[in-house]
C-alpha positions in Angstrom: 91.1 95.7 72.0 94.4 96.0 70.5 94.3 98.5 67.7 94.6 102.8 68.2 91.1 104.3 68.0 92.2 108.0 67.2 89.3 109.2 69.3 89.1 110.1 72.9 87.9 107.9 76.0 86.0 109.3 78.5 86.5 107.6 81.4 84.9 108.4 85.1 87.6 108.8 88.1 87.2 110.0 92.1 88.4 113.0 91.9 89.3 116.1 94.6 88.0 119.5 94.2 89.4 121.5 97.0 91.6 120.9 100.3 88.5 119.4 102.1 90.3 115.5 101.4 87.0 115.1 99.9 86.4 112.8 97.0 83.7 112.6 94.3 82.8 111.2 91.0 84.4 113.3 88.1 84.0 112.5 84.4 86.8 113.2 81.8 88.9 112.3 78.8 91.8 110.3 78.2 94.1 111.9 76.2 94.6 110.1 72.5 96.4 106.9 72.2 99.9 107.7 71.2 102.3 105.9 69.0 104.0 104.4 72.1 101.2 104.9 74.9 99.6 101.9 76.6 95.7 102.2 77.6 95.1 100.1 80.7 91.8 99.2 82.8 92.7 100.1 86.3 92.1 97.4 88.4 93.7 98.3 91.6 95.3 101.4 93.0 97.3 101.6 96.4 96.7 104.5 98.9 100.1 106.2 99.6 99.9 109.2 102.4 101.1 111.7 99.2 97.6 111.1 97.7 96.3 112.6 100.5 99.2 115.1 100.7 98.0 116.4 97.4 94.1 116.3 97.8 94.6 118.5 100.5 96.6 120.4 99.2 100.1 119.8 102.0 102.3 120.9 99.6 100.6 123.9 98.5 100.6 123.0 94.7 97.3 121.2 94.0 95.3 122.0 91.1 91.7 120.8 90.8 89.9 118.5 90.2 92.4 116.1 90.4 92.3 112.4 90.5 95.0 111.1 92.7 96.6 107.5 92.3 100.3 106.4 91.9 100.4 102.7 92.6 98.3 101.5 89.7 98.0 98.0 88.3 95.7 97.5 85.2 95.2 95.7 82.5 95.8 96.5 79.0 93.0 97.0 76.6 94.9 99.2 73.7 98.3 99.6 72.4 99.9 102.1 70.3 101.8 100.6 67.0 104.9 101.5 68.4 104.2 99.6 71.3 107.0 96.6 71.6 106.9 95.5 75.4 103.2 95.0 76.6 100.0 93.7 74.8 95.7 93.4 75.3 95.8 91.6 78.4 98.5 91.8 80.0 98.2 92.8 83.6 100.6 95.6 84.3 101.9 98.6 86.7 102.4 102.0 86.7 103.8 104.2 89.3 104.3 107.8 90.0 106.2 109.0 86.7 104.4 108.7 83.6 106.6 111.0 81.0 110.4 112.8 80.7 111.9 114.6 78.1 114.2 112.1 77.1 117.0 113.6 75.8 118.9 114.9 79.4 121.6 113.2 80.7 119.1 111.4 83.4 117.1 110.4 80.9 119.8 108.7 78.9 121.1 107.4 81.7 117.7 105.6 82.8 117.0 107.4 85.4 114.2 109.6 84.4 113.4 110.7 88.0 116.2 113.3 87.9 115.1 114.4 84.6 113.8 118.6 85.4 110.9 117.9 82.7 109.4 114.6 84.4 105.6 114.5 84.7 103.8 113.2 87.3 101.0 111.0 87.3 98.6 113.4 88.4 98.5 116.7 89.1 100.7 117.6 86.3 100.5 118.8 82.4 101.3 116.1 79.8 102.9 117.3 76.9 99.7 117.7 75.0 98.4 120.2 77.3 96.4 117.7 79.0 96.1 118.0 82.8 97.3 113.9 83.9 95.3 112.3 86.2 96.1 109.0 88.4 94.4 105.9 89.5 91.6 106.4 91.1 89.8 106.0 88.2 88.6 103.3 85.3 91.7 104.0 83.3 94.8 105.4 82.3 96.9 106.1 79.1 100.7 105.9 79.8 103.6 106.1 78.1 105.0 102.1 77.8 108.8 103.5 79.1 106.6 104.0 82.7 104.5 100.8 82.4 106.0 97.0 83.7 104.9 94.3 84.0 103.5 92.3 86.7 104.9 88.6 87.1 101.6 85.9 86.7 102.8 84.9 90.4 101.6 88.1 92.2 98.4 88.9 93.3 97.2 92.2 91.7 96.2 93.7 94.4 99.5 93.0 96.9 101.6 94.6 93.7 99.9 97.9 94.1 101.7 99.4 97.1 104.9 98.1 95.3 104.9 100.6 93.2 105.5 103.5 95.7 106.5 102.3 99.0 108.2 98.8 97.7 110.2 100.2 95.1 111.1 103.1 98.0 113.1 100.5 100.1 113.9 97.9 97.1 115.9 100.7 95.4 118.3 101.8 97.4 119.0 97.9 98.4 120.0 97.2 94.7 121.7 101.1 94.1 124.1 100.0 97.1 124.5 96.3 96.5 122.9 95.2 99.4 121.1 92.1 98.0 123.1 89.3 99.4 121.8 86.6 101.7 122.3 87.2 105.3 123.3 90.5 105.6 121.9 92.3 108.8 119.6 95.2 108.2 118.2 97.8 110.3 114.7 99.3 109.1 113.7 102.5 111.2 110.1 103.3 111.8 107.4 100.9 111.0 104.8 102.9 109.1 103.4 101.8 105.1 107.0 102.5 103.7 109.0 100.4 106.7 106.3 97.8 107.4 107.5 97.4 103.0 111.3 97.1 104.0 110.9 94.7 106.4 108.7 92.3 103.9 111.6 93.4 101.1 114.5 92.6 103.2 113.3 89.1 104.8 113.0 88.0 101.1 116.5 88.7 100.4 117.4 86.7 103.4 118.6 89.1 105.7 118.0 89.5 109.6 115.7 92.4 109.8 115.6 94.7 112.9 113.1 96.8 113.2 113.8 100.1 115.3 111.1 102.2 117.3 111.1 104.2 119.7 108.8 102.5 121.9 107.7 99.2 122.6 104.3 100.0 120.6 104.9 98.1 117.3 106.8 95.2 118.7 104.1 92.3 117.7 103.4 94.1 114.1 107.0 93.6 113.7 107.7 90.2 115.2 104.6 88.4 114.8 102.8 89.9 111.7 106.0 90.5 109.7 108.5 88.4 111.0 111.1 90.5 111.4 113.7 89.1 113.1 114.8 91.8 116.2 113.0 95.0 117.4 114.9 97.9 119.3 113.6 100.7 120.8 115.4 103.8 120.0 114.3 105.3 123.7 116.2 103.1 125.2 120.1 103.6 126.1 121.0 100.5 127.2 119.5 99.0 124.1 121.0 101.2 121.8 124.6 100.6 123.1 124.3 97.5 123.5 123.1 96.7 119.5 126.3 99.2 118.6 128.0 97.9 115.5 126.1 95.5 114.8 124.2 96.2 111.3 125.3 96.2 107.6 122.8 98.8 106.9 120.1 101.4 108.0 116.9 102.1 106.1 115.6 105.4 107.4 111.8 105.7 106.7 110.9 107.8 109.1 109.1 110.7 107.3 109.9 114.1 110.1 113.3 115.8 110.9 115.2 113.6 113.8 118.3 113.1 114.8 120.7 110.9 112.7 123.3 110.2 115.3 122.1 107.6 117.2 121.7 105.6 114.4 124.7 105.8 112.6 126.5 104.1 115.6 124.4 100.8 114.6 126.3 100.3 111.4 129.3 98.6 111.3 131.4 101.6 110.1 129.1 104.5 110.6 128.4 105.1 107.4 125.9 103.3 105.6 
């Protein structure tokens, strides 16, 4: 189906209706197929510990019922006629942004998740008035600026978590120019977002050492994701003795802790 049907799609998703974490069926529309919207089939969708977050309501700006769901992959089933990138059949992601204003100085400058008038996947208002809602459901319309595509040699289902936690540690290796082979990285804490930097990293050829503060996630690391080093933070003689000795730090731990013991891993401090 690749022509705009001007009516709208009701479509069933699992869907929160308080801060119990609870889930249930819920049935509602899709909002009509714009000019430059892409209608997808959800296929997969990724668990990321802000879904639950929001079900329950962590933040203390939930609004019900909501369908939660930002790492998405779907195929397409509709275009809009303004629609130049993606067509019926394409298998494609989405990820936690699915609008901006366009016209701030973020938004001109491609990046859109500085821009004050952003909307969220879910729990948000699109700019028809319609509440969004995310990938725990059958389907999705979405804006083709915050669709991509994914590449015919992925696995659906291992792209999901890309789309939060990979492009998380991904991003600030391309913002800082940390893509060469063989530089040595540090990845701190080994939870969905580290456990991702580690798999990211080793691609780019780097020597990966994964920091804990105890011994508990040493096999995880070595043996399931082949990182290349494991230090445990708890340890002093350890610590000094890996001093200097790191291009770079990616901090994914996600509570307040101190920042100075790590610093003194990088080369000069700062990174």
């Amino acid at each position: 189906m690749g022509s705009v049907d001007a009516s709208e799609t009701t479509v069933t998703g699992w869907a929160a209706r308080d801060a119990t974490g609870h889930l249930s069926p819920y049935t509602y529309t899709l909002r009509k197929t714009g000019p430059e919207d892409v209608v997808l089939k959800v296929k997969y969708c990724g668990i990321c510990h802000t879904d639950v977050h929001q079900v329950k309501n962590d933040l203390g700006a939930s609004k019900y019922p909501m369908v939660p769901g930002h790492e998405v992959v779907g195929e397409v089933v509709e275009v809009g006629p303004e629609v130049s990138k993606f067509r019926a059949g394409d298998v494609v992601g989405v990820g936690v942004i699915v609008g901006c204003c366009r016209d701030c100085r973020p938004c001109k400058a491609n990046v859109e998740q500085y821009c004050n008038k952003k909307i969220w996947s879910y729990n948000d208002v699109y700019t028809d008035g319609k509440p969004t809602q995310g990938g725990f459901a059958s389907a999705m319309v979405v804006d083709q600026k915050f669709v991509v595509k994914i590449p015919a040699g992925l696995a659906p289902e291992q792209a999901a978590p890309l789309l939060c936690a990979g492009v998380t540690v991904y991003s600030p290796l391309k913002h800082f120019g940390l893509m060469t082979p063989g530089l040595r990285g540090g990845i701190l804490g080994l939870g969905g977002v580290g456990h991702m930097g580690v798999k990211v990293a080793k691609s780019m050829g780097h020597h990966v050492t994964v920091i804990s503060s105890s011994n508990k996630k040493r096999a995880e690391a070595m043996d399931d994701l082949g990182a290349d080093a494991y230090l445990v933070s708890s340890d002093a003689d350890q610590m000094a003795a890996a001093a200097d000795s790191l291009d770079y730090i990616i901090d994914t731990v996600p509570v307040k802790h101190p920042l100075e013991p790590y610093l003194a891993l990088r080369q000069d401090g700062l990174r």
